[in-house]
C-alpha positions as CSV (number, residue, x, y, z in Angstrom):
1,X,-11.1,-5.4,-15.6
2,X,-7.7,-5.9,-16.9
3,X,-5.1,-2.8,-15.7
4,X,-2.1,-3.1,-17.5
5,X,1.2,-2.2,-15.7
6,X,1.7,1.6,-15.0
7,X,5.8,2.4,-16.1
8,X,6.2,6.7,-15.9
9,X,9.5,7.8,-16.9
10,X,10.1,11.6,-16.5
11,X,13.5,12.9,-17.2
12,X,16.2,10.6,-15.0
13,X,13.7,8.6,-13.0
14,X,11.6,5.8,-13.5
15,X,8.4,5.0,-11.5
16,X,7.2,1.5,-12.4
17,X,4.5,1.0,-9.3
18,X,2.2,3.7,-7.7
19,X,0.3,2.0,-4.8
20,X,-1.9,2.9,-2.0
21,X,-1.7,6.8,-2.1
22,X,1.6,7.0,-3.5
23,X,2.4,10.3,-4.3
24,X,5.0,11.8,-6.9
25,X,6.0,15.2,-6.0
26,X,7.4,17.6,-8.5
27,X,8.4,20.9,-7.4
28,X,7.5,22.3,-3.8
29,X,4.4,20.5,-2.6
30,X,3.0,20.1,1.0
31,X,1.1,17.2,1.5
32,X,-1.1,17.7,4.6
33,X,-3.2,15.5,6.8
34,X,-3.0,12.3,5.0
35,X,-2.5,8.9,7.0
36,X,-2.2,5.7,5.5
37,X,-2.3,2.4,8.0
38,X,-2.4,-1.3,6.6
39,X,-0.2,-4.1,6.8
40,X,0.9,-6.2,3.3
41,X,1.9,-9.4,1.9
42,X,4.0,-9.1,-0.7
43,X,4.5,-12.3,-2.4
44,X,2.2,-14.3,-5.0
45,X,-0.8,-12.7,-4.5
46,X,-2.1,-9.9,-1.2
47,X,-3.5,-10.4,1.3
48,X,-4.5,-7.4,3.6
49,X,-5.4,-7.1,6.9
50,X,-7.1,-9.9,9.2
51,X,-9.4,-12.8,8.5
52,X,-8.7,-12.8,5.0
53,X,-10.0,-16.3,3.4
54,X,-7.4,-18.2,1.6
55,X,-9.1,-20.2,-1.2
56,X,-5.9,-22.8,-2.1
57,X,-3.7,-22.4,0.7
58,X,0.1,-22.8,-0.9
59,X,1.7,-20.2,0.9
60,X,2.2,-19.3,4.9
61,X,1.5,-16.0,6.4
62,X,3.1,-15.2,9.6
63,X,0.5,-12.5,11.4
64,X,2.4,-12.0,14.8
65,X,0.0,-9.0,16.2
66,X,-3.2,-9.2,17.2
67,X,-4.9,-6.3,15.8
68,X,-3.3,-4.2,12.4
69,X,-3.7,-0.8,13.4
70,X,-4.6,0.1,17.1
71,X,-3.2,4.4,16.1
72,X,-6.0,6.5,15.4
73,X,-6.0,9.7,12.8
74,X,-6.1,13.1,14.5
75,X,-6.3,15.8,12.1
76,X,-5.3,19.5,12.6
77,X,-7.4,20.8,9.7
């Protein structure tokens, strides 16, 4: 598949990346009970989260914990 880059302009703003449940709130909105736990690399290329396999290893990635997310969710609803 081939996603081509997503660029929103809406009156004075621009949005040029929506990632991981991004959210663009116009008006009075509530957004309840979402949780959102990961841990990036932002350079060329992503790789998330442990044990990740790195084909052609040009680049270092400095992982200082032990585990990415020890929280837990607890919903209200």
């Amino acid at each position: 598949m081939i996603f081509a880059p997503t660029e929103i302009n809406l009156l004075g703003y621009k949005i040029n990346v929506f990632d991981h449940a991004s959210v663009m709130n116009i008006g009075a909105n509530q957004i309840t009970d979402q949780f959102i736990s990961y841990k990036r690399n932002q350079a060329f290329g992503e790789q998330n989260g442990d044990i990740v396999p790195i084909i052609i290893p040009i680049s270092y990635i400095f992982d200082s914990d032990l585990n990415d997310s020890i929280i837990t969710k607890n919903s209200i609803i």
